[in-house]
C-alpha positions in Angstrom: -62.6 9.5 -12.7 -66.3 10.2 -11.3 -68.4 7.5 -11.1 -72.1 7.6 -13.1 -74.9 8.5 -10.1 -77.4 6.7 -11.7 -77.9 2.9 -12.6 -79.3 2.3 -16.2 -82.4 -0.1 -16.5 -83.2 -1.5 -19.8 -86.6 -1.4 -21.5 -85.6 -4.9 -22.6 -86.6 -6.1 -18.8 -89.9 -3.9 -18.7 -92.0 -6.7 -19.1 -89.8 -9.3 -16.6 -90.3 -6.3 -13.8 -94.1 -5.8 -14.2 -94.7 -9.8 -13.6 -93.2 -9.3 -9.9 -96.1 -8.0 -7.5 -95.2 -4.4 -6.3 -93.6 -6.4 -3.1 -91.4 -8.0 -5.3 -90.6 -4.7 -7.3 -89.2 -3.2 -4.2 -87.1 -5.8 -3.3 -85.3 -5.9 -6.8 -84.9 -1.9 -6.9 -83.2 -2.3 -3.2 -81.3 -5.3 -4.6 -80.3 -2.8 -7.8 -79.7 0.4 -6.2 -76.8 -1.4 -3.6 -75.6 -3.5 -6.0 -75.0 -0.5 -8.3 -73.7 1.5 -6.3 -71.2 -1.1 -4.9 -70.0 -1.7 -8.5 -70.2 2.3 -9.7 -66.9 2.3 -6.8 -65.4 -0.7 -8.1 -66.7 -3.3 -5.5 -68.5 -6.8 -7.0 -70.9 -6.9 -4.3 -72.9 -10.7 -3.7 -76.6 -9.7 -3.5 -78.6 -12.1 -1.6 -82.1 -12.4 -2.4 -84.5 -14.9 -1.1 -87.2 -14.9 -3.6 -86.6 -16.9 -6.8 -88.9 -14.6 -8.9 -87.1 -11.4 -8.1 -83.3 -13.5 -8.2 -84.0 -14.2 -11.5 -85.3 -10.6 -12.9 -82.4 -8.9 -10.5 -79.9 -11.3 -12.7 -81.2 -10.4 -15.9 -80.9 -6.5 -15.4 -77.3 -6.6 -13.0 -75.8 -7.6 -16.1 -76.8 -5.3 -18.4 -76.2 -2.4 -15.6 -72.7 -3.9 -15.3 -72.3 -3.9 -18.8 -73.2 0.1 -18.9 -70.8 0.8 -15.9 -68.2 -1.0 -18.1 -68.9 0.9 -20.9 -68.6 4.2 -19.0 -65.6 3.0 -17.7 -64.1 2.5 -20.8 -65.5 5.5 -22.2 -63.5 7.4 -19.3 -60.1 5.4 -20.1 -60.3 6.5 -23.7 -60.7 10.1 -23.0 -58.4 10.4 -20.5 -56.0 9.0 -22.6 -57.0 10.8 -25.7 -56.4 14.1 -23.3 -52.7 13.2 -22.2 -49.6 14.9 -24.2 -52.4 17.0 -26.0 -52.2 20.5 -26.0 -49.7 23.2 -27.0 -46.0 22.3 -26.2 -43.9 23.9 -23.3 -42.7 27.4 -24.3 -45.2 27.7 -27.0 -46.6 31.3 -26.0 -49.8 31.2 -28.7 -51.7 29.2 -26.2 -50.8 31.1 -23.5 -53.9 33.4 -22.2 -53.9 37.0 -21.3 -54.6 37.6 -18.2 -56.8 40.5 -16.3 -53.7 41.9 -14.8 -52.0 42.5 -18.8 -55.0 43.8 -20.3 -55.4 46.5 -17.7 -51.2 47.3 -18.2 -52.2 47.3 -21.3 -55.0 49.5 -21.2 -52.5 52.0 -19.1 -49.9 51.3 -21.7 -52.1 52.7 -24.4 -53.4 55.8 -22.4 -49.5 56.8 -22.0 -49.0 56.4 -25.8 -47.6 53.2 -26.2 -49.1 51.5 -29.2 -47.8 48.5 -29.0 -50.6 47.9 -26.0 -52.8 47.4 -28.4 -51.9 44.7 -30.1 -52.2 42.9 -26.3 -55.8 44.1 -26.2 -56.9 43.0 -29.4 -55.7 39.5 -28.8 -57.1 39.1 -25.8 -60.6 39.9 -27.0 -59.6 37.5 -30.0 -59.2 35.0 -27.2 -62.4 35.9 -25.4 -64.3 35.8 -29.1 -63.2 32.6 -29.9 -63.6 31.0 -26.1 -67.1 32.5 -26.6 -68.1 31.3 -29.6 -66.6 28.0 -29.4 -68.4 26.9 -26.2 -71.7 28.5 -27.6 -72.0 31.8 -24.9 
């Protein structure tokens, strides 16, 4: 799994942030931006910071940044999961793709008279249709 490379903030703790002075605001984004980053890799990181203002904003928001991590986390867990044993079965040629090397055998097949090439190059432009349209190109 990839971590997020961002840290949410809430709108929730606007109004917390602009009481702090702008020295105050840079200590709490320093105090965010490790602390994030230390839990986005799985670390719970103790963040020391000496001002009592800015310890208790940085509190307030660390949660709700963990709680988004978490959530991302989760997120991740479930699709992963949701993606195992999915798929077409072992041996189950309609899933398999046509590859560059058939369609020109085809192609060569065809140009000698062998009609049954066809039927190769028609579903592998049925393949390419459907790829296309399903992932909006």
């Amino acid at each position: 799994m990839t971590g997020m490379d961002y840290f949410p903030l809430i709108f929730s703790g606007e109004e917390q942030v602009f009481l702090l002075d702008d020295h105050q605001i840079a200590v709490l984004l320093r105090a965010l931006f490790t602390y994030s980053r230390a839990y986005s890799q799985g670390e719970n990181l103790e963040i020391e910071i000496d001002d009592p203002m800015v310890r208790i904003v940085f509190v307030g928001l660390f949660g709700a940044v963990r709680e988004r991590f978490d959530e991302y986390r989760r997120k991740c867990e479930i699709n992963s999961m949701n993606a195992r044993g999915h798929g077409a079965p072992k041996g189950n040629q309609n899933a398999r793709k046509v590859t560059e090397e058939e369609i020109e055998r085809a192609r060569n097949d065809l140009r000698n008279g062998n009609l049954h090439a066809a039927k190769t190059i028609v579903d592998s432009i049925v393949q390419r249709t459907n790829f296309s349209s399903e992932d909006g190109y």
